[in-house]
C-alpha positions as CSV (number, residue, x, y, z in Angstrom):
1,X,6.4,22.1,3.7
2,X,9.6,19.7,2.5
3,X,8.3,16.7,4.5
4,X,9.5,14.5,7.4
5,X,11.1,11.5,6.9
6,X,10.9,8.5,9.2
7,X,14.0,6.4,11.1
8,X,15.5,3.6,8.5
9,X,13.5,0.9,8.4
10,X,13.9,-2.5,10.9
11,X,13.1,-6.6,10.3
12,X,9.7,-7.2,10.8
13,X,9.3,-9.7,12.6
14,X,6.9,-12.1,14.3
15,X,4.5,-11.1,17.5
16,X,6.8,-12.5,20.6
17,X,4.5,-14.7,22.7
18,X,5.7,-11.8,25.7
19,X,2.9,-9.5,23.7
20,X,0.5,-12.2,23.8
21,X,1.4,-13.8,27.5
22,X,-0.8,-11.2,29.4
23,X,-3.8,-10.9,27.1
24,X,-4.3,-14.7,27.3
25,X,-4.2,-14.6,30.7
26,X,-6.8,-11.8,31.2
27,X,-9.0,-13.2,28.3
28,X,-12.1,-15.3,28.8
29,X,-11.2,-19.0,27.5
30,X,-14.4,-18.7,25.1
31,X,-12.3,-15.5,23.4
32,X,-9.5,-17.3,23.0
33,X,-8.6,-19.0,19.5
34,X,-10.4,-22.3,19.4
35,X,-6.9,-24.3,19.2
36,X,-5.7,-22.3,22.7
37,X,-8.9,-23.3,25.2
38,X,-9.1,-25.0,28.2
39,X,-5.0,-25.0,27.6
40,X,-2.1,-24.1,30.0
41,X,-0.2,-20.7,28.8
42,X,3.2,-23.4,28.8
43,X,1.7,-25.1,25.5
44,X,0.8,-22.5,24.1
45,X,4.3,-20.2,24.2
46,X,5.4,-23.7,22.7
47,X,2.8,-23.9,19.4
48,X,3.2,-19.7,19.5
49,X,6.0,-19.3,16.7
50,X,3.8,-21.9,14.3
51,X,0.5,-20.3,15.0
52,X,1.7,-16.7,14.1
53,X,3.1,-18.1,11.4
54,X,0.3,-19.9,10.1
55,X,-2.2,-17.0,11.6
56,X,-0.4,-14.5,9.0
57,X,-0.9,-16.3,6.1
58,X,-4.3,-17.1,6.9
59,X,-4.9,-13.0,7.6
60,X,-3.3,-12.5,4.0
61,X,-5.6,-15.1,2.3
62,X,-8.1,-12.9,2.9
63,X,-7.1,-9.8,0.8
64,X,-8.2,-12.2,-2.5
65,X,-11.9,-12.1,-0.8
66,X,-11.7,-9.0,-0.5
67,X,-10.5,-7.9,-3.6
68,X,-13.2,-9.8,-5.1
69,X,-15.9,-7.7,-3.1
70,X,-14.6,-4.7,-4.6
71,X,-14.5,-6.1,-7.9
72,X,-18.3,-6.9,-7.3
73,X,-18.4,-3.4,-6.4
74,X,-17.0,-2.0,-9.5
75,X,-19.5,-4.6,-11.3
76,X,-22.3,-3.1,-9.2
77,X,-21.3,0.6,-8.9
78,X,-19.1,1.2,-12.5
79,X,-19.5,3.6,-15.3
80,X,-16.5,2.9,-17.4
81,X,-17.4,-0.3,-19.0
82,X,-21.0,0.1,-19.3
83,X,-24.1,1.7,-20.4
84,X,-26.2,0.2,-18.4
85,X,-27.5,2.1,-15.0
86,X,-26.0,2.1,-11.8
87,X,-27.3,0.1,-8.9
88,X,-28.5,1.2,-5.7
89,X,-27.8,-0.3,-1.7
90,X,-31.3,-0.6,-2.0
91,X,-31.2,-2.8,-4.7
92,X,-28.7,-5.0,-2.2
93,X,-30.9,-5.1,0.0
94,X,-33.8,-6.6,-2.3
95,X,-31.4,-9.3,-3.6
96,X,-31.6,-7.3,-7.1
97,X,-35.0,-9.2,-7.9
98,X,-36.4,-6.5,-9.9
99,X,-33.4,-5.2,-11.9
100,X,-32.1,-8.7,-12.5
101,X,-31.8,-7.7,-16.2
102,X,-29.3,-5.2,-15.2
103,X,-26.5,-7.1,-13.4
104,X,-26.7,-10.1,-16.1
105,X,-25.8,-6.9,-18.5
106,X,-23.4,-5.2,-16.1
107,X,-21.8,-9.2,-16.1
108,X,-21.0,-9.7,-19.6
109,X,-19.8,-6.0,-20.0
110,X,-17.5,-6.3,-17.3
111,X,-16.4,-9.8,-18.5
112,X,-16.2,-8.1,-21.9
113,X,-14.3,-5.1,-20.8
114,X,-11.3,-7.4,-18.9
115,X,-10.9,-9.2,-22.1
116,X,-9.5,-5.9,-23.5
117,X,-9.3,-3.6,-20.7
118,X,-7.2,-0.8,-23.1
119,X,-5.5,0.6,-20.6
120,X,-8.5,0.7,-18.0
121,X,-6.3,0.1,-14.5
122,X,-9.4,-1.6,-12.5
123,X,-10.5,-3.6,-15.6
124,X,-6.7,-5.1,-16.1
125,X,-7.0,-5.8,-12.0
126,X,-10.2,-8.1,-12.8
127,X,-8.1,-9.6,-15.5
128,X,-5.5,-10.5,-13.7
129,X,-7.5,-11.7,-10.9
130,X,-10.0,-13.6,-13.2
131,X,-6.1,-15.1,-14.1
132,X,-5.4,-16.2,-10.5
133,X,-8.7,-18.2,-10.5
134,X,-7.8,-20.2,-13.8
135,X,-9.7,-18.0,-15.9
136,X,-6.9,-16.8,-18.6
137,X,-9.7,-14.9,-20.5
138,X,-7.6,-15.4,-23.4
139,X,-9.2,-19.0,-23.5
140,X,-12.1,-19.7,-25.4
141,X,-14.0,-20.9,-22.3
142,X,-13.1,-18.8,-19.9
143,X,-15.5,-15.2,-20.8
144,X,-18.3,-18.1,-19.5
145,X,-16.5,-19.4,-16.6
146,X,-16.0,-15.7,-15.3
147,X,-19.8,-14.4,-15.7
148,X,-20.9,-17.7,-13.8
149,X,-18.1,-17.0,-11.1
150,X,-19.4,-13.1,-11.2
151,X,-23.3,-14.2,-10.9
152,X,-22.2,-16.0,-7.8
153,X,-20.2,-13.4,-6.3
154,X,-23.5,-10.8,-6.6
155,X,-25.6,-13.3,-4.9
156,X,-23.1,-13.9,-2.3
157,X,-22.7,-10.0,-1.2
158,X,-26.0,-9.3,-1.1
159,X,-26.4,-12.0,1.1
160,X,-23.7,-11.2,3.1
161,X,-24.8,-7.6,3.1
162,X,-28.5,-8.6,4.6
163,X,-27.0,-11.1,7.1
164,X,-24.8,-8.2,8.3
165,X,-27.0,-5.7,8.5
166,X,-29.5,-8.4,10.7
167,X,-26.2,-9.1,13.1
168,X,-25.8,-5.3,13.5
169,X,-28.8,-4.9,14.6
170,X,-29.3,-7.5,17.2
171,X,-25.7,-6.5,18.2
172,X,-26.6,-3.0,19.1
173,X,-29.1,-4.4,21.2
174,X,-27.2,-6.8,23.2
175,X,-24.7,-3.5,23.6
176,X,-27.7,-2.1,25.3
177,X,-28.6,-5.1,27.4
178,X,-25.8,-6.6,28.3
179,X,-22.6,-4.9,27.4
180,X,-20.7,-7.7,28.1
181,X,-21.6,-10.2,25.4
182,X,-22.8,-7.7,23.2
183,X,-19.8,-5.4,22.5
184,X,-17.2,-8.4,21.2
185,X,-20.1,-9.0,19.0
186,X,-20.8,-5.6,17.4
187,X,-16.7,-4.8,17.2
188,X,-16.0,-7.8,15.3
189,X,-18.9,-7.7,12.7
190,X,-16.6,-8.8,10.0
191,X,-14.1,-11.0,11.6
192,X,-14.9,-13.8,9.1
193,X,-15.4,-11.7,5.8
194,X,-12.7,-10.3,3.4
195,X,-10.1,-7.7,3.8
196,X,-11.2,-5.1,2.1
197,X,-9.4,-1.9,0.7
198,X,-11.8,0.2,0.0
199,X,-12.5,3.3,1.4
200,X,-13.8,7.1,1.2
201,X,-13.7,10.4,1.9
202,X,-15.7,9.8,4.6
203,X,-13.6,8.6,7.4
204,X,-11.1,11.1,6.2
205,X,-13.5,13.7,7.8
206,X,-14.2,11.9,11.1
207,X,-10.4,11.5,11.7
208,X,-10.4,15.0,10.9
209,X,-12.6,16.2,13.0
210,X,-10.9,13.7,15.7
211,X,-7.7,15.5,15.1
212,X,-9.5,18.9,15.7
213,X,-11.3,18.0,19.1
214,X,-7.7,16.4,20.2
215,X,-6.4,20.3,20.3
216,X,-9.1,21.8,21.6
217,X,-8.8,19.9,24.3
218,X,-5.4,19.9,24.8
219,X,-5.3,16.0,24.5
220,X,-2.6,16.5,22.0
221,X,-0.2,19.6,22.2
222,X,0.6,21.7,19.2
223,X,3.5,20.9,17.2
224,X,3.8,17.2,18.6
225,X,2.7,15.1,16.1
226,X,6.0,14.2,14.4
227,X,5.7,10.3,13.1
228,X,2.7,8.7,12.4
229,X,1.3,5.3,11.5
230,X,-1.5,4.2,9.5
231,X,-2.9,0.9,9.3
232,X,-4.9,0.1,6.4
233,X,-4.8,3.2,4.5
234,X,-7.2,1.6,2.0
235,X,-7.6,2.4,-1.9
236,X,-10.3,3.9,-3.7
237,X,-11.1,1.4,-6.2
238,X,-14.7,1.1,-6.0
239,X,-16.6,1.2,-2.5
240,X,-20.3,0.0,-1.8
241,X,-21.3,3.5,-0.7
242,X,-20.2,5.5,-4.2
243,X,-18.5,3.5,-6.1
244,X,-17.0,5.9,-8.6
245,X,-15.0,4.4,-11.4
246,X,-14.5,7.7,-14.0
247,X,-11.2,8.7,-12.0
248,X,-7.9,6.5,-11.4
249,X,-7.8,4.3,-8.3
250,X,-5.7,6.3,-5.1
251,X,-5.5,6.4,-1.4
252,X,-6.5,9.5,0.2
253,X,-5.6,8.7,4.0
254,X,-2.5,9.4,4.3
255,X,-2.6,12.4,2.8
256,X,-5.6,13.3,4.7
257,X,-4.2,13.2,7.8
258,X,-0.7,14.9,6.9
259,X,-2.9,18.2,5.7
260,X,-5.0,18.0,9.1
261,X,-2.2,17.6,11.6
262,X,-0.8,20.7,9.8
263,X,-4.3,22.6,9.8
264,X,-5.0,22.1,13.1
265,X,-1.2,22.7,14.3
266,X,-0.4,19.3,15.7
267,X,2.4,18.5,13.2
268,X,5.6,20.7,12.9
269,X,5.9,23.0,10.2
270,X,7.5,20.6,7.8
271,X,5.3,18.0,8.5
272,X,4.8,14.5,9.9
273,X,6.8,11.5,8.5
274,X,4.0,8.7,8.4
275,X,4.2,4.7,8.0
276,X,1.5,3.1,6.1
277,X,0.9,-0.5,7.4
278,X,-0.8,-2.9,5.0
279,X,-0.9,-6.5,4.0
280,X,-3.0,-5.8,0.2
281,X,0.2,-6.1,-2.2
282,X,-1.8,-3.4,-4.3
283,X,-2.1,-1.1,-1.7
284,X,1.7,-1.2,-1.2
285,X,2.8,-1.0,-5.0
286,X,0.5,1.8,-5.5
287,X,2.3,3.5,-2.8
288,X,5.6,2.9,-4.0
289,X,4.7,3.9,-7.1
290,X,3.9,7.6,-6.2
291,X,7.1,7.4,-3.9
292,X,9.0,6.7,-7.2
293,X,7.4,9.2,-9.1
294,X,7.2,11.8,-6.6
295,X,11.2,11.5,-6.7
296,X,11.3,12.0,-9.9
297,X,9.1,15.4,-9.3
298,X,5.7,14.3,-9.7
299,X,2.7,14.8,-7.7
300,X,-0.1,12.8,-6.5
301,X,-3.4,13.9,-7.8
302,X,-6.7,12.9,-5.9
303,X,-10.4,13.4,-6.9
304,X,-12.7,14.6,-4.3
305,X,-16.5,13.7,-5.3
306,X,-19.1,15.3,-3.9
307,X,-22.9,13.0,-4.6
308,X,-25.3,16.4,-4.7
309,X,-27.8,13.9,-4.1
310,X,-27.0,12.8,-0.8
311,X,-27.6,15.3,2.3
312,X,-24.0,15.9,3.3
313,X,-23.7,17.2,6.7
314,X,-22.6,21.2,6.0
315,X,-19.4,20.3,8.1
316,X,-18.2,17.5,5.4
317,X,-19.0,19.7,2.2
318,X,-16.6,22.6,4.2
319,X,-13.8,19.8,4.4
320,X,-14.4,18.4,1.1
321,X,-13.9,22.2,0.0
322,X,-10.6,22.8,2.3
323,X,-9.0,19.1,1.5
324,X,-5.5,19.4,0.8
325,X,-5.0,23.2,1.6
326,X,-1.9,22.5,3.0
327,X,-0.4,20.4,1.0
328,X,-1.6,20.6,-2.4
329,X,-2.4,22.7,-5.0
330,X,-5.6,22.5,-6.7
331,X,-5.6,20.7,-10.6
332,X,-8.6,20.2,-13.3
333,X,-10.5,17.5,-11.8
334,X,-12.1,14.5,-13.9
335,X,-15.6,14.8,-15.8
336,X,-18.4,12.4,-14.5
337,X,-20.4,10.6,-16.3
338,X,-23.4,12.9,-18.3
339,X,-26.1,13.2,-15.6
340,X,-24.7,11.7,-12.7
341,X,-24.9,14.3,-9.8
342,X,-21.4,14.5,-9.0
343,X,-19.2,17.6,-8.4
344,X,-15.7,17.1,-8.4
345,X,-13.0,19.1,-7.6
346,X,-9.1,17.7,-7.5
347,X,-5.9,18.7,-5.8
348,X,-1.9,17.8,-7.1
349,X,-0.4,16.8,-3.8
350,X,3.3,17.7,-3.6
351,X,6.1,15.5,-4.2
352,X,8.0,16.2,-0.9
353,X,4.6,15.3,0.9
354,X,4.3,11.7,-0.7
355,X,8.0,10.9,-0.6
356,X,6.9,11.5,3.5
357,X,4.8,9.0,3.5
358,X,6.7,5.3,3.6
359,X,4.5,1.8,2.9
360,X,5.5,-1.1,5.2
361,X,4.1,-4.7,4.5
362,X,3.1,-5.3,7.8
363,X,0.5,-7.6,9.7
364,X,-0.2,-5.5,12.9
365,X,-2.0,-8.4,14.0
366,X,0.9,-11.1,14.2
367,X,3.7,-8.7,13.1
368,X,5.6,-5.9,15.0
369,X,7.9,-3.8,12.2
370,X,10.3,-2.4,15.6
371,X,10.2,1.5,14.6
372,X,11.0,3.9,17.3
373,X,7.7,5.1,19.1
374,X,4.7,6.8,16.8
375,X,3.0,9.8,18.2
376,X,-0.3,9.0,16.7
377,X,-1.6,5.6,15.1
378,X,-4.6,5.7,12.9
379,X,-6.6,2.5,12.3
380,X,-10.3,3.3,11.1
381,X,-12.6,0.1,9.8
382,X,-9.7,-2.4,9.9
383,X,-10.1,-3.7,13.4
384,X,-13.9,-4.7,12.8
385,X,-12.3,-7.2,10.5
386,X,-10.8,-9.0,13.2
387,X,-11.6,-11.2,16.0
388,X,-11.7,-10.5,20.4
389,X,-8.3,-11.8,20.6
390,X,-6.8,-10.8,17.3
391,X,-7.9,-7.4,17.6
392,X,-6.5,-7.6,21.3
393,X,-3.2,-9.0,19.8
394,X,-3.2,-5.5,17.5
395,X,-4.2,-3.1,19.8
396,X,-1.2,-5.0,22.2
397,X,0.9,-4.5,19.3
398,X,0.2,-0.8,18.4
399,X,0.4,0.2,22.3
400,X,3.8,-0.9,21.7
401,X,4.6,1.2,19.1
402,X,3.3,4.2,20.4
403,X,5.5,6.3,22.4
404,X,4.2,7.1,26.1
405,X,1.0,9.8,26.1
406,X,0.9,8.8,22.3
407,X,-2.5,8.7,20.8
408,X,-4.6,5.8,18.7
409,X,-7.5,6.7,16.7
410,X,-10.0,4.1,15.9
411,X,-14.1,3.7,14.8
412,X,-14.1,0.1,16.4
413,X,-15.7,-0.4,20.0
414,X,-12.9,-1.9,21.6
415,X,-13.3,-4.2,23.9
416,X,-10.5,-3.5,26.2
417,X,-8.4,-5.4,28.5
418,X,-6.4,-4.4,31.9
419,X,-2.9,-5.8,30.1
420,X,-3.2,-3.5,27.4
421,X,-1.7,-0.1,28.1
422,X,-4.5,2.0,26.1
423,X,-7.0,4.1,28.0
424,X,-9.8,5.6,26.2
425,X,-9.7,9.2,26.8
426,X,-12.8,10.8,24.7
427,X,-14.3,10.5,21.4
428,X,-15.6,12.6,18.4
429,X,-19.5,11.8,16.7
430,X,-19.5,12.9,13.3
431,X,-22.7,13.3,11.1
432,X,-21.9,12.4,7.5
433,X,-25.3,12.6,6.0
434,X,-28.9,14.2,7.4
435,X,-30.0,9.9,7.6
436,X,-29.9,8.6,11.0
437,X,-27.2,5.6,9.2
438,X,-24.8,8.3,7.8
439,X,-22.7,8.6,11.1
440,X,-19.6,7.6,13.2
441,X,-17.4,7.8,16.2
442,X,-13.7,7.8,16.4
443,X,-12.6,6.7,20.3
444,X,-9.1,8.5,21.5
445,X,-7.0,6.2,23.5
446,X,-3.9,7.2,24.8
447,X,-0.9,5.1,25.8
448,X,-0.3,5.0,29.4
């Protein structure tokens, strides 16, 4: 494979109100932003240059909540700067109130541990956001301030994570009742939480087996597949489902998808070119990082851990096995921690494969980066972060940027508008786990 290698890049630029025009007008006023109801589509074109303005910095805010999630995630989840055990969904759930003892623990280690992070990348990221917040840790005074501001953030998750998990639930059963009302509900979940970055090798299968079913049913022809976007490729720094500090941070999406299309056939021989749309500063510097190293002949190395504990579907231990068979070699992987039922394996992607695979600081929401057509866009648990009329405002957006017959991949429920040139044309159910919670489904729409 030597790798694709997408147009030059263009301006990005702001969403024109022409995007916009139709989906207001086909919107319910009660969907529409709170500032646009009950007013004519005149005033609005004329506030429209302001309010995408002012809605994109608003969108970027909330990376910084969402970096602090996974930072609460590391505290939660981490092995590197502790002894102390692990802690468990289940103790989420509970609100921690009998392993209280443990997070105070897990507090003052992690506090400890950003004070002198030695060369620990995640730890130096809670330092330097501890900075942002006016904690220079440097200062007598501020170890304490950041364990208070830590306590807080535990108790605010898992109450966040019990209020979700109630709204899910009485979504699911509006879905069933009345469509409607129901499905804005359950496809915006988190359309007032923060951006988060996370991610796993989880999705990386359902998109997977999403790429498979598009062959074999000749949704997608072989060979086709030539430039691809992701948006929100997401970074492994320390999710709520494993959480697994002892490797380095990395994004696996990208190159997930660049060894399926070839697997499966859907990408030429040397590969797709793909765009990686994100707004997380992080995300976009570890990117170009590898870029810059991968020039320089290095490759990208990415742990694959496999919990031995948890009843992976068969299908997800065969992809775990196969990941990167196409463009990567396989490399010593990292040691877990002593007794923590992890088996690893690791793969050395190559260098012309990462230098294929171009970040773009975009906010597909309010922002259009003007590339020539995409054959595929891939946007799994992004949209859910977004409201009726933002998330109509992206899917607007990414219908534009995909060439005619292209394809969008997405887990979100979308609720879908006549103005919108994106017709659903099948989806994939994937089993991640033998529990009934372990499981997902990535829609196929295609650009009409």
């Amino acid at each position: 494979m030597t790798g694709a290698a997408l147009a030059a890049q263009t301006p990005v630029t702001g969403l024109p109100f022409n995007t916009a025009r139709p989906i207001l007008e086909s919107l319910r006023d009660d969907l529409r932003p709170a500032e646009f109801r009950g007013r004519s589509i005149a005033a609005i074109e004329a506030d429209w240059p302001a309010w995408v303005e002012r809605r994109n910095r608003e969108i970027r805010a909330r990376v910084e909540q969402g970096d602090e999630d996974s930072i609460i995630n590391f505290l939660l989840f981490g092995t590197t700067f502790t002894s102390e055990p692990r802690l468990t969904e289940q103790d989420l759930a509970t609100g921690f109130v009998s392993r209280r003892p443990i997070v105070e623990r897990r507090i003052a280690d992690l506090v400890t541990g950003a004070a002198a992070p030695a060369g620990n990348g995640r730890l130096e990221f809670v330092r330097a956001f501890a900075a942002r917040k006016g904690m220079d840790l440097s200062a007598p005074a501020a170890p304490a301030a950041l364990r208070t501001y830590l306590d807080q953030g535990v108790a605010r998750v898992a109450a966040e994570r019990r209020e979700l998990a109630e709204r899910a639930t009485a979504a699911i059963e509006r879905v069933l009742t009345n469509p409607a009302t129901g499905l804005p509900e359950a496809a915006t979940l988190y359309a007032d939480r923060g951006l988060a970055s996370d991610t796993s090798l989880f999705i990386d299968f359902a998109v997977d087996a999403a790429l498979e079913a598009l062959k074999a049913n000749a949704v997608v022809a072989p060979g086709m597949v030539r430039r691809v976007a992701i948006v929100g490729p997401g970074l492994d720094f320390a999710d709520k489902r494993e959480g697994y500090d002892f490797y380095p941070q990395q994004t696996m999406q990208p190159f997930a998808v660049a060894d399926g299309l070839l697997r499966h056939g859907l990408s030429p021989g040397g590969g797709a070119a793909i765009a990686a749309f994100d707004v997380s500063p992080r995300i976009i510097q570890h990117l170009e990082t590898a870029r810059t190293r991968a020039a320089a002949g290095d490759g990208y190395v990415i742990q694959l851990a496999r919990d031995t504990a948890v009843g992976w579907n068969p299908n997800l231990v065969a992809y775990w096995k196969q990941f990167g068979g196409r463009i990567a070699t396989a490399v010593p992987a990292a040691a877990p921690p002593a007794g923590m039922p992890v088996e690893m394996r690791a793969v050395r992607v190559r260098p012309e494969v990462v230098r294929a695979i171009e970040p773009r600081d975009v906010n597909v929401v309010v922002q259009r980066a003007g590339e020539a057509p995409f054959d595929l866009v891939v946007a799994t648990n992004i949209l859910v972060y977004y409201n009726v009329f933002e998330q109509s405002l992206a899917l607007g957006n990414i219908a534009s940027m995909l060439r005619p017959g292209g394809i969008l991949l997405t887990n979100t429920p979308i609720f879908q508008l006549p103005s919108i040139p994106l017709t659903q044309v099948g989806f994939t159910d994937v089993l991640y786990t033998k529990e009934s919670s372990g499981r997902d489904r990535i829609f196929w729409f295609r650009r009409e």
